[in-house]
C-alpha positions in Angstrom: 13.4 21.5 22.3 15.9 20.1 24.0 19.1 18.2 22.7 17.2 14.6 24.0 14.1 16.1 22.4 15.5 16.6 18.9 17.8 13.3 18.5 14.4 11.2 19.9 12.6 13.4 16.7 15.0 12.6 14.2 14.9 9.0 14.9 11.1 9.3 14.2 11.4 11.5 11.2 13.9 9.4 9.7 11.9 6.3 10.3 8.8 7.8 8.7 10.8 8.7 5.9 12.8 5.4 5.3 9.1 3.4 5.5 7.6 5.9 2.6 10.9 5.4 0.7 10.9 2.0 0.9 7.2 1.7 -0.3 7.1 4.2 -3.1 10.1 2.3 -4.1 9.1 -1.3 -4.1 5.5 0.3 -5.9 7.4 1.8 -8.5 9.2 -1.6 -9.3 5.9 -2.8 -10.6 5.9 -0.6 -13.4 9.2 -2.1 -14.8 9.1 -2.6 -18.4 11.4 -5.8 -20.0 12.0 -7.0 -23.6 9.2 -4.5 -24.4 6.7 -5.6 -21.5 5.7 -5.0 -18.1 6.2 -7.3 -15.3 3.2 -7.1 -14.2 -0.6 -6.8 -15.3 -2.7 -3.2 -15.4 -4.8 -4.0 -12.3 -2.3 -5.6 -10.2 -0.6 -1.6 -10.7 -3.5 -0.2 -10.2 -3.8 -1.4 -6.7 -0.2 -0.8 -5.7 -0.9 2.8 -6.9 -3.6 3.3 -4.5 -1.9 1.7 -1.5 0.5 4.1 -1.9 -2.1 6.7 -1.8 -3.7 5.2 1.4 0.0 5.6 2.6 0.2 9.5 2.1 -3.0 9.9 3.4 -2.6 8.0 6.0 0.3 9.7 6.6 -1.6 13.3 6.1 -4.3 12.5 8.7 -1.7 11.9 11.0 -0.1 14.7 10.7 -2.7 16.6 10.8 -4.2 14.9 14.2 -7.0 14.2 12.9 -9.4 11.1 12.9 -11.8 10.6 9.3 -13.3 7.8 7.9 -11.0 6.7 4.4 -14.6 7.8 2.5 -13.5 11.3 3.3 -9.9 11.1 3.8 -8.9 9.7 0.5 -10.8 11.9 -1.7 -9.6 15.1 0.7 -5.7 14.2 0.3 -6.7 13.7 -3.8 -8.3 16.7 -4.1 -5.3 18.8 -1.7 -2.7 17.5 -3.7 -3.1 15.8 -6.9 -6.0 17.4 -8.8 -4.4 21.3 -8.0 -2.4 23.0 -10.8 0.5 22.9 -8.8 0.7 19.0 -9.5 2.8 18.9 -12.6 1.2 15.2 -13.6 -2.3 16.4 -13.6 -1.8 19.8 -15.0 0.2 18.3 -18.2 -3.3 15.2 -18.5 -6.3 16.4 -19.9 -8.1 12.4 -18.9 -7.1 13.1 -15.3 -9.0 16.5 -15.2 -12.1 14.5 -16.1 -11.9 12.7 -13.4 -13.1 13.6 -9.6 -11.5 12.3 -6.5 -14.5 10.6 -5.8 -14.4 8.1 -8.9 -11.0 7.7 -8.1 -12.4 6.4 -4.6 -14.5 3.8 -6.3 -12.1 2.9 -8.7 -10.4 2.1 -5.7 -12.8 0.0 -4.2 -13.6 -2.1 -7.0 -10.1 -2.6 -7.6 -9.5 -3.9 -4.0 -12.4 -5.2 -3.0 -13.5 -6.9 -6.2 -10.1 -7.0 -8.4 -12.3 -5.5 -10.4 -13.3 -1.6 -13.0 -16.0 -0.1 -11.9 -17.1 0.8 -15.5 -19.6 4.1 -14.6 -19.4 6.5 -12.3 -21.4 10.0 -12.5 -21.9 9.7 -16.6 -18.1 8.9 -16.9 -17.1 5.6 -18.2 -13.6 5.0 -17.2 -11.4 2.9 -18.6 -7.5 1.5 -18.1 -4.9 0.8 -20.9 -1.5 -0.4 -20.7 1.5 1.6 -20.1 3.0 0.7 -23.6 0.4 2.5 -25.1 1.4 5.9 -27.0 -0.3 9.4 -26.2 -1.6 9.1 -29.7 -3.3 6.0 -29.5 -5.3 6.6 -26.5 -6.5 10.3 -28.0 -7.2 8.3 -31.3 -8.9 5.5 -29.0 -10.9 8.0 -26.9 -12.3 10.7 -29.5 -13.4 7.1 -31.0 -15.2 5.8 -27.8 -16.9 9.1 -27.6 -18.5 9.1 -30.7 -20.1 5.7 -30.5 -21.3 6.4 -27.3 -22.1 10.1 -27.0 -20.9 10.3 -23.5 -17.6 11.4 -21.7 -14.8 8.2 -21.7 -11.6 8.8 -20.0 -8.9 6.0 -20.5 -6.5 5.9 -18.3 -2.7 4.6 -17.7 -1.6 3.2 -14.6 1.1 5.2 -14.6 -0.9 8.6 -15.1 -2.2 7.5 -11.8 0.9 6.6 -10.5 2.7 9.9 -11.8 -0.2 11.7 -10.2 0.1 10.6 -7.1 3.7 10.9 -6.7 3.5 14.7 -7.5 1.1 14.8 -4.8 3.3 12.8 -2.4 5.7 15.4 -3.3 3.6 18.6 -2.5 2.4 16.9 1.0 6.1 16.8 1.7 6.6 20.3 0.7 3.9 21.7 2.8 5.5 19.6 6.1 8.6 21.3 5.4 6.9 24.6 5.3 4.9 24.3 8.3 8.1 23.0 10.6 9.3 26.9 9.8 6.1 27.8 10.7 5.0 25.9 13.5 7.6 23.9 14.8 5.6 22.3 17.8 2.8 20.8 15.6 5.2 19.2 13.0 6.8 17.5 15.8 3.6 16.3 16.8 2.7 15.5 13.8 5.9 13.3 13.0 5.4 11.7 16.4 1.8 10.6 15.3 3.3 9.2 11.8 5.7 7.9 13.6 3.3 6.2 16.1 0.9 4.8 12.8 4.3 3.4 11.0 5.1 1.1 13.8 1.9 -0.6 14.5 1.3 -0.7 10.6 4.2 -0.4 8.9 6.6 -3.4 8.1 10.6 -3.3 8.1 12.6 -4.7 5.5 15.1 -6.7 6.6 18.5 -6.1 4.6 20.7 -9.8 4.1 24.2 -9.7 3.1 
């Protein structure tokens, strides 16, 4: 690579790095808690949480080269990098491991589409609770739900989600830092395509003084 090469790369790279920064950032502000409550409702959270995820897969595919439908994307980059051991969030939730990547999909959907919880999916009634909630509570709340109902009832936290996702965020990154030893040529290309999908989609903040 030549010396024109590189400093044009970097430019990208950095770019595609200040956009996901800036995103995960201004997502994660949502989940402030003040005087004891959050800013914000549960499903207003919930959908920030999975734009973000649209943004790492988004940003997967790209680097990857490759062209899928979000049906198959979404639930590919959940099940690469969230629902693994490796992802401290989901390893340390029992509720999450109840959960496939394709409920998570339609979870999605409703949310997004409909602002609204899609209740059933595969036998599994799903459920959200608000952040402020203890551990304790939601076990107690849970073992509860399953014995009136004799079927499987996961309650989850928008911030499990959230938590989940940014451990997988975090893994993605990983494994582009370990394929530019690898293969230097293709992560190049594969910035450049991120790079490419950030600037026809992404938006700048604009920084007054």
């Amino acid at each position: 690579m030549s010396p024109e090469e590189k400093k044009k790369h970097d430019e990208r790279e950095k770019q595609v790095l200040t956009f996901l920064t800036q995103s995960t950032e201004e997502i994660n502000q949502a989940f402030s808690i003040i005087e004891g409550k959050s800013i914000i409702n549960d499903r207003p959270k919930l959908i920030l949480v999975f734009t973000a995820l649209d943004i790492f897969y988004t940003y997967w595919q790209e680097y990857l080269g490759e062209k899928v439908s979000q049906k198959v994307g979404f639930p590919s980059w959940i099940d690469s990098f969230c629902f693994v051991e490796e992802n401290n969030a989901y390893q340390s939730n029992q509720c999450l491991k109840k959960v496939t990547s394709r409920q998570l999909y339609e979870l999605r959907n409703s949310l997004v589409h409909f602002y609204g919880l899609r209740r059933k999916t595969d036998n599994i009634n799903l459920m959200v609770i608000s952040d402020l909630k203890d551990k304790k509570y939601i076990d107690e709340l849970t073992q509860k739900f399953d014995e009136k109902t004799k079927e499987v009832n996961v309650i989850l936290q928008p911030k499990f989600l959230r938590d989940l996702i940014w451990e997988g965020g975090i893994l993605m990154m990983e494994k582009m830092i370990n394929n530019l030893k690898i293969s230097p040529k293709k992560h190049v290309e594969g910035i450049k395509n991120i790079h490419t999908e950030v600037i026809e989609r992404g938006a700048a903040r604009i920084e007054f003084e």
